[in-house]
C-alpha positions in Angstrom: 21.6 70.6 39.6 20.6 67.1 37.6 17.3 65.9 36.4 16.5 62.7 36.5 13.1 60.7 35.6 11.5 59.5 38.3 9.4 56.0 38.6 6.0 56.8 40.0 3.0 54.4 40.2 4.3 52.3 37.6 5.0 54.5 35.4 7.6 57.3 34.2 6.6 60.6 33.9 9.1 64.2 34.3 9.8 65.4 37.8 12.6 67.4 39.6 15.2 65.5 41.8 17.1 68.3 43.3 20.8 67.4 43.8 23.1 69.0 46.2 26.0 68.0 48.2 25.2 64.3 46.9 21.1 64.9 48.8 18.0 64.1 46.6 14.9 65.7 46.9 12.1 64.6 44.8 8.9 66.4 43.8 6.0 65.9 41.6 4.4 68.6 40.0 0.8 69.9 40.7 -1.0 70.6 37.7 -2.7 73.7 38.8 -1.8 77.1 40.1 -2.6 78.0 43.9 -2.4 81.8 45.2 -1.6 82.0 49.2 -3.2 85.5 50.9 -0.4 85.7 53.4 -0.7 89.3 56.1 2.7 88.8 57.1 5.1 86.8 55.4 8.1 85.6 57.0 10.0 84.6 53.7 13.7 83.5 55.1 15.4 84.3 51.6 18.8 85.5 52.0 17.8 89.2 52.9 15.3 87.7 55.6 12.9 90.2 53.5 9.4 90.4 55.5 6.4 91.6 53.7 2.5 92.5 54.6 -0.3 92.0 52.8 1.0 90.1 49.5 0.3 86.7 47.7 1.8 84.1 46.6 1.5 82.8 43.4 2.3 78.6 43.4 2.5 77.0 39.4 2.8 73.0 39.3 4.1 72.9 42.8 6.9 75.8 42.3 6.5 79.4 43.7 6.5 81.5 40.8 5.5 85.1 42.2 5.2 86.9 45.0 3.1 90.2 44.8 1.7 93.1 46.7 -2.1 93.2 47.5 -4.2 90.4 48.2 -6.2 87.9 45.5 -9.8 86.5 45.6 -11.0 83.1 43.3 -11.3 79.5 44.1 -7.7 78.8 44.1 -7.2 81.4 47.5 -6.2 80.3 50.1 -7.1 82.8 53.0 -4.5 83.7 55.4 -5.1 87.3 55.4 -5.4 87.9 58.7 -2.3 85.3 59.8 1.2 84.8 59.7 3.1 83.0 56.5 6.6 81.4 57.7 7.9 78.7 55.2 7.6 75.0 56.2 9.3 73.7 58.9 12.3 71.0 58.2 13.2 69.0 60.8 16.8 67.7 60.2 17.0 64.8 62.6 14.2 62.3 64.5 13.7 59.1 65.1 10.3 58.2 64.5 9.9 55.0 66.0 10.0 56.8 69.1 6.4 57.5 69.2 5.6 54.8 70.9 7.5 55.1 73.5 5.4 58.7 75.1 3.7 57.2 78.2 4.9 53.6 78.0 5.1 52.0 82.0 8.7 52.0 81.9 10.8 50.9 85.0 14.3 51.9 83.8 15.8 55.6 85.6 18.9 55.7 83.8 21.9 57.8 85.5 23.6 58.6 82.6 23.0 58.7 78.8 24.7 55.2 78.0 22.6 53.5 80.5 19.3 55.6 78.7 20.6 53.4 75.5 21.0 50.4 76.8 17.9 50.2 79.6 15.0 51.9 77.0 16.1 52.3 73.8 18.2 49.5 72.5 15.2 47.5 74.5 12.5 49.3 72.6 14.2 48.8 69.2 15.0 44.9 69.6 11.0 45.1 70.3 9.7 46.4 67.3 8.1 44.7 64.4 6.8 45.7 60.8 4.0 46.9 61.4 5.3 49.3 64.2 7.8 50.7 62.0 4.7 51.5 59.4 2.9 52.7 62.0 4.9 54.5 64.5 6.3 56.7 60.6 2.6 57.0 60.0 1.6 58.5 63.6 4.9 61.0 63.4 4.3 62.3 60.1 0.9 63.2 61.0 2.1 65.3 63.9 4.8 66.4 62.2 2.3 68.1 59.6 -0.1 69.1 62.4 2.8 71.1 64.0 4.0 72.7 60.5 6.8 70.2 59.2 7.3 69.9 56.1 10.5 67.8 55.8 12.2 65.4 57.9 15.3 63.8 58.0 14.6 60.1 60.0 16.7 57.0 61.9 15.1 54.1 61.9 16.2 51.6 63.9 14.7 48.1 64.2 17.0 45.0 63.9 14.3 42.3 63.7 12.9 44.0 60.7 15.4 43.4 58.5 14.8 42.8 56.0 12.3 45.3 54.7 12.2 47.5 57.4 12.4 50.7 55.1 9.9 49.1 53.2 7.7 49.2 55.8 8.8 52.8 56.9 8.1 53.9 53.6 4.2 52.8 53.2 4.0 55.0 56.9 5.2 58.2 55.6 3.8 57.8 52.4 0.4 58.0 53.4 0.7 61.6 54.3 2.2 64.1 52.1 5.1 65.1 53.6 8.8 65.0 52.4 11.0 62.6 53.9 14.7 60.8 53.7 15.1 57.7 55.6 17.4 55.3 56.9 18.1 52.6 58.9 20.7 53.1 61.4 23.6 51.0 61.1 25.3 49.0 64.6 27.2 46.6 65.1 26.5 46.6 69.2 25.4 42.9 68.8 27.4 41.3 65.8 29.0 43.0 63.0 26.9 40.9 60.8 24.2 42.9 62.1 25.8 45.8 61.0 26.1 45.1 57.6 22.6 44.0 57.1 21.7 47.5 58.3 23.7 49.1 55.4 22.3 46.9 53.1 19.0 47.6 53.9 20.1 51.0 53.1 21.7 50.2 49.5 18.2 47.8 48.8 16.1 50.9 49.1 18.6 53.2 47.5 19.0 50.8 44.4 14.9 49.6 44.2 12.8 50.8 47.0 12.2 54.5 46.3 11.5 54.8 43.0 8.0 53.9 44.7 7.6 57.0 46.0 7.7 60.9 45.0 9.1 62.9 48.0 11.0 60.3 49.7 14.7 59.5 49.1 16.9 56.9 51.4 20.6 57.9 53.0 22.8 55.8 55.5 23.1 56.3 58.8 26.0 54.6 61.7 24.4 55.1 64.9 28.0 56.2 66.5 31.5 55.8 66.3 31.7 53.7 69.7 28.6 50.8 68.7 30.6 49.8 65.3 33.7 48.4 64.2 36.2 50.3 61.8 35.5 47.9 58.9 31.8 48.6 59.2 33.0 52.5 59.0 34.6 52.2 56.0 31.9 50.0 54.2 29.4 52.5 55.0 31.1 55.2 53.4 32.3 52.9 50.8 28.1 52.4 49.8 27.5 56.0 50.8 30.1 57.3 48.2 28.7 55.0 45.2 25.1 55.9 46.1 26.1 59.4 46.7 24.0 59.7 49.7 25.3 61.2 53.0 25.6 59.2 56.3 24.1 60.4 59.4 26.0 59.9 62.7 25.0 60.7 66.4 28.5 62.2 67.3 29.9 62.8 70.3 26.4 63.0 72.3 27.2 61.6 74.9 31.0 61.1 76.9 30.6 57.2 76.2 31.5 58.7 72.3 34.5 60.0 73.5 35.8 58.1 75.7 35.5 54.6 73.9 37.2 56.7 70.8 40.4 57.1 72.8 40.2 53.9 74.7 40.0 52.2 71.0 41.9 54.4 68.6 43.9 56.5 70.9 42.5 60.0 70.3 38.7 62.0 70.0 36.1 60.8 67.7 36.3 63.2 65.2 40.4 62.8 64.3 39.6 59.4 64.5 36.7 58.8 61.9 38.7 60.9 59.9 42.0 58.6 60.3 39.4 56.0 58.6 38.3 58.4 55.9 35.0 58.8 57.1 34.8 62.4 55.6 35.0 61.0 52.4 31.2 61.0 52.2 28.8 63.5 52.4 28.1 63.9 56.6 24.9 65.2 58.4 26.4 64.8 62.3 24.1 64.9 65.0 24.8 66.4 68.4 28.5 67.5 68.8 27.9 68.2 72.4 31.3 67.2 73.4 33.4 68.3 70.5 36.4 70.3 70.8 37.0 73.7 69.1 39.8 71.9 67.2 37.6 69.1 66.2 34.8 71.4 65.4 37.4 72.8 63.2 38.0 69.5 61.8 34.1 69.3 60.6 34.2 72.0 59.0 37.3 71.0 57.3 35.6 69.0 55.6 32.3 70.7 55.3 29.8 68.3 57.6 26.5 69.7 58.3 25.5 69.8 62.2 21.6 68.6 63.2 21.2 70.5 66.7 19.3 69.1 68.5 18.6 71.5 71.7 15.5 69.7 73.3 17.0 66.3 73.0 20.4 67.2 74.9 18.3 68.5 77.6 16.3 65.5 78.3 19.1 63.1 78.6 21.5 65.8 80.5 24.1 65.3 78.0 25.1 69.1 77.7 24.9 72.0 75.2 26.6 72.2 72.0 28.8 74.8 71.1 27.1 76.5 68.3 29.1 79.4 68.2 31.9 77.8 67.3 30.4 76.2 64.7 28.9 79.5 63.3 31.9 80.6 63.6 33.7 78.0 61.3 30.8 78.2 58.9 29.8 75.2 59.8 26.3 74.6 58.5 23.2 74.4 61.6 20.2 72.7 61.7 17.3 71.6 64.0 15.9 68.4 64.8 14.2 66.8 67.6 15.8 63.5 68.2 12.0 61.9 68.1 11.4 63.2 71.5 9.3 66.2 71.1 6.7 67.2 67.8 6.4 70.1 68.6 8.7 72.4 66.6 8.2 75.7 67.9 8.9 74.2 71.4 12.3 72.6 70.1 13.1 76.2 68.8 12.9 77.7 72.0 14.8 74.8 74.0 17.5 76.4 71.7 16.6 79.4 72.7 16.6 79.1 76.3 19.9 76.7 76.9 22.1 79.2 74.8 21.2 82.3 76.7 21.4 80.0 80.5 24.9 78.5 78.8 25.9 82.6 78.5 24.0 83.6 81.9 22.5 86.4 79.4 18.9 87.1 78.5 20.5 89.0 75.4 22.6 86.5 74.9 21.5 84.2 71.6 19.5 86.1 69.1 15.8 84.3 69.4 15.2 84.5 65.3 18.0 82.2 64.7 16.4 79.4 66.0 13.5 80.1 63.3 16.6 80.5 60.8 18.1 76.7 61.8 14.4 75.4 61.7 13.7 76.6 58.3 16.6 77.1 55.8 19.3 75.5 57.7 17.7 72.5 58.1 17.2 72.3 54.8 21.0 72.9 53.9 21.7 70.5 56.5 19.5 67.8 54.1 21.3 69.2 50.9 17.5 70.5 50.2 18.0 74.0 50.2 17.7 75.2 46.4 14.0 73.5 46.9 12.6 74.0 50.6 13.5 76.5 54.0 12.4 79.7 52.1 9.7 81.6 50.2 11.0 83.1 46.7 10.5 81.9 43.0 12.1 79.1 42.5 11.3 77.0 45.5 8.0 74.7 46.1 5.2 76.1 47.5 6.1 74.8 51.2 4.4 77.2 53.9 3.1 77.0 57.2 0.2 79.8 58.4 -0.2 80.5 61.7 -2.9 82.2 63.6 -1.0 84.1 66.4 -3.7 85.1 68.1 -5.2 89.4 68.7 -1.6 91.6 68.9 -0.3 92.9 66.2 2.2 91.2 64.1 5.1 93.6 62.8 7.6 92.9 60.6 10.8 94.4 62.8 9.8 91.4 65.2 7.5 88.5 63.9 10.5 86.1 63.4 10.6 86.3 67.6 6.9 86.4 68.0 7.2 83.1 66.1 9.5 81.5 67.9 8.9 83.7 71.7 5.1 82.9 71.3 3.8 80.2 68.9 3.0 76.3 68.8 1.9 73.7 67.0 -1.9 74.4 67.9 -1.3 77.5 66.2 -0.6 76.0 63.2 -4.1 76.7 60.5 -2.7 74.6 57.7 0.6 73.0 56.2 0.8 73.1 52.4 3.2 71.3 50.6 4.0 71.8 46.8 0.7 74.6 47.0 -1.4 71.8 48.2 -2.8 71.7 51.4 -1.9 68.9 53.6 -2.9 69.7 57.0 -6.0 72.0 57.9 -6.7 72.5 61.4 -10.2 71.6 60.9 -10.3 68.9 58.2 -6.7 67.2 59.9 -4.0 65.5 57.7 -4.9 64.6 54.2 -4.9 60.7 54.0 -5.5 60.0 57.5 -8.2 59.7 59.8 -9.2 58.6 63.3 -8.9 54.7 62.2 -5.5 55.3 61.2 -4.8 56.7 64.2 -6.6 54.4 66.0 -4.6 51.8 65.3 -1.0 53.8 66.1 -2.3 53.8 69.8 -3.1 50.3 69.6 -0.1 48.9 68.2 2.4 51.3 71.1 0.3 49.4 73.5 0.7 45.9 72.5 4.3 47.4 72.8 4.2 48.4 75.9 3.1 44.7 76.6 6.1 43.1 74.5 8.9 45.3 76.7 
């Protein structure tokens, strides 16, 4: 654990940057206390303790106490007669998907590789600026209306460069939700392109974040199979001096595999590590296709895994196997590739493919999903002494949820949770004690205009495609 000083507004003032694994999470402090009624609190500390009728006592940002009995003052916040899980953290998405729900598209891909190349490497060659501020802007905002807390994001935009983070940036930072962010590196066109995507990455790194308090940039290849071995091994090379992790899609679809052993002779995994790609710090997406003895491999050399159950569903690209990984040790997470904001619904995609993959209704235990979507996303981000659980120590991150008239008891309200809720449940999202999303009074920072002008700019999208 480091403290740093962190550049806000212009000026310097203490903060926390918690470091772990070579992550960053920054936080500002909130110069009052806030106490949280909660009925039920889920609080996902390493007991999985749940408790009735307490509160929560938030100091500058930081939960300092949690009690029995309930609290009344102008500093309450009511959720009495609801349901207390910590924030959501959503480990991997792609924001400047947003855009893309509804669009008149043409293309019906047959297999994954032809879903890249017919939408999505068409969509991102599309985008400008002011789609990458506004597509972050329109995702945070549902990401906070469906209980998100933290994100982990690919941006990927080639005619942006540069300043596409920039852009990015000013999107997210209008709400007040936690965010790293990247731009995802390919060399599919020109390896030149490639390395203009890293250094967008090391420009934001090295002067673009100090602009803002709960955002911190990473590095991110899109795959093994759209770059070139030299652009590997730069990547990490900026990744190790910037000690920031890289993000990979690996092995999500068979095009991963199969241009690995075509090129290098062997699997993806042996051969990123062949290139000393596990030098740096790795978050890896997917892992649909990886081998037990490559799954072995990760956790070798201790990569984090971004599940992403909802995602591999759409695209019919298969089912990862988790167990293995659990097995191994392997640190899980959830994300929702961009395609879905609705948490709770990615959580039960999880849900539902691991018990079809076993033919068993018994067979994956449901409150694990809430487990990856909380805490585990959260290690997966290196963010875990901060965010993904309710105990002294951590920010004041929570989401409360109004379940509806059955009783909530403690034995099972992790799988009424995930069996039962969504994100119109969702009451409010508080982040560092504040709140930043109330079900009535919406996001904090944004409004109708805002959103207004999201819609408009994915139409003149649809136009440009």
């Amino acid at each position: 654990m480091h403290n740093f000083l962190w550049r806000q507004s212009g000026s310097f003032f203490p903060s926390f940057v918690s470091y772990s694994k070579n992550r960053f999470l920054c936080v500002t402090s909130n110069p009052h206390d806030v106490i949280l009624n909660a009925g039920t609190l889920i609080t996902m500390n390493d007991e999985r303790e749940i408790r009735e009728e307490v509160h929560v006592v938030t100091k500058d940002g930081e939960i300092t106490e949690i009690n029995d009995g309930f609290e009344t003052g102008p500093e309450v916040i009511d959720a009495r007669e609801e349901v207390v899980i910590p924030g959501l953290v959503n480990c991997h998405t792609h924001m400047y998907a947003l855009p893309i729900r509804g669009a008149p598209l043409t293309a019906e891909p047959q297999s994954f590789y032809e879903a890249l190349v017919d939408i999505w490497w068409e969509v991102d060659e599309t985008f400008t600026l002011e789609d990458a501020r506004l597509s972050s802007l329109g995702a945070c905002t549902e990401m906070l209306q469906g209980g998100v807390t933290a994100f982990c994001d690919n941006y990927s935009g080639p005619n942006t460069l540069p300043g596409a983070l920039n852009a990015v940036a000013k999107g997210v930072a209008q709400t007040p939700i936690r965010g790293m962010i990247t731009f995802e590196t390919t060399a599919r066109n020109t390896e030149e392109e490639a390395l203009a995507g890293i250094e967008e990455n090391s420009r934001f790194i090295g002067e673009g974040e100090d602009d803002y308090d709960r955002l911190s940039g990473h590095y991110c290849l899109h795959t093994l199979f759209t770059n070139t071995e030299d652009v590997i091994e730069d990547c990490v090379d900026q990744a190790v001096t910037d000690n920031r992790p890289i993000q990979i899609h690996l092995e999500e679809g068979l095009v991963d595999v199969h241009r690995s052993i075509e090129n290098y002779g062997k699997r993806p995994v042996p051969a990123l590590e062949e290139m000393g790609f596990f030098d740096a710090d790795i978050i890896a997406a997917h892992c649909v296709h990886s081998t037990e003895n490559e799954i072995e491999i990760l956790a070798e050399h201790d990569v984090s895994v971004a599940h992403n159950p909802y995602s591999n569903t759409n695209n019919a690209v298969g089912i990862a196997n988790v167990e293995k990984m659990e097995e191994e040790g392997l640190t899980i997470g959830i994300g929702d590739d961009g395609w879905d904001p609705d948490m709770f619904e990615t959580m039960r995609s999880a849900v539902g493919i691991h018990k079809l993959k076993k033919n068993n209704p018994s067979g994956f235990d449901m409150a694990k999903a809430l487990e990856w979507s909380t805490i585990g996303s959260a290690s997966v981000m290196g963010m875990d002494d901060e965010i993904g659980s309710i105990e002294p120590g951590k920010r004041g991150d929570f989401v409360t949820l109004d379940l509806g008239p059955n009783p909530v008891l403690p034995g099972s309200a992790p799988y009424y949770v995930v069996s039962a809720a969504n994100a119109g449940d969702v009451t409010r999202t508080i982040v560092d004690g504040d709140i930043a999303y109330d079900q009535k009074k919406g996001v904090r920072g944004v409004d109708d205009t805002d959103m207004d002008a999201v819609g408009k700019a994915s139409a003149k999208l649809w136009d440009r495609l």
